[in-house]
N, C-alpha and C positions, 0 to 999 in steps of 0.2 A: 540435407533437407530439401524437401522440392520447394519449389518459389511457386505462390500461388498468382494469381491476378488478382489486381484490386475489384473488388465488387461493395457494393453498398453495406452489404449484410459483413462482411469479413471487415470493413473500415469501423463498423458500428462494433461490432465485434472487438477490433484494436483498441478505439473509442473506451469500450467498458472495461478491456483487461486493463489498459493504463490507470482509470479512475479507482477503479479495485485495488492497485499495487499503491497506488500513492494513498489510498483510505487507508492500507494496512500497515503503511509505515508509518503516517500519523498517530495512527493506535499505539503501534509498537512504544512509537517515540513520549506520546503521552504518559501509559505504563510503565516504561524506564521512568521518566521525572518522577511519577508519586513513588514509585518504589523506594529511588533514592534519598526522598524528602522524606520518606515515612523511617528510613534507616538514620537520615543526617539526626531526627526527633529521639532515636533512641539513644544517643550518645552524649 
């Protein structure tokens, strides 16, 4: 993979990819609980 140089636009860039992957593991992780809760309910 080539190595880019930092530029403002590519930091901003890093900036949103990390907020987008850690919003999507929160989801994930939220999703799993109710799921689970909603299973522990039917038993």
């Amino acid at each position: 993979m080539v190595s880019l140089p930092p530029t403002p636009e590519l930091n901003g860039y890093t900036a949103l990819l990390s907020e987008l992957k850690e919003r999507i593991r929160a989801a994930r992780l939220r999703a799993a609980v109710a799921v689970n809760q909603e299973l522990i309910l039917l038993y």
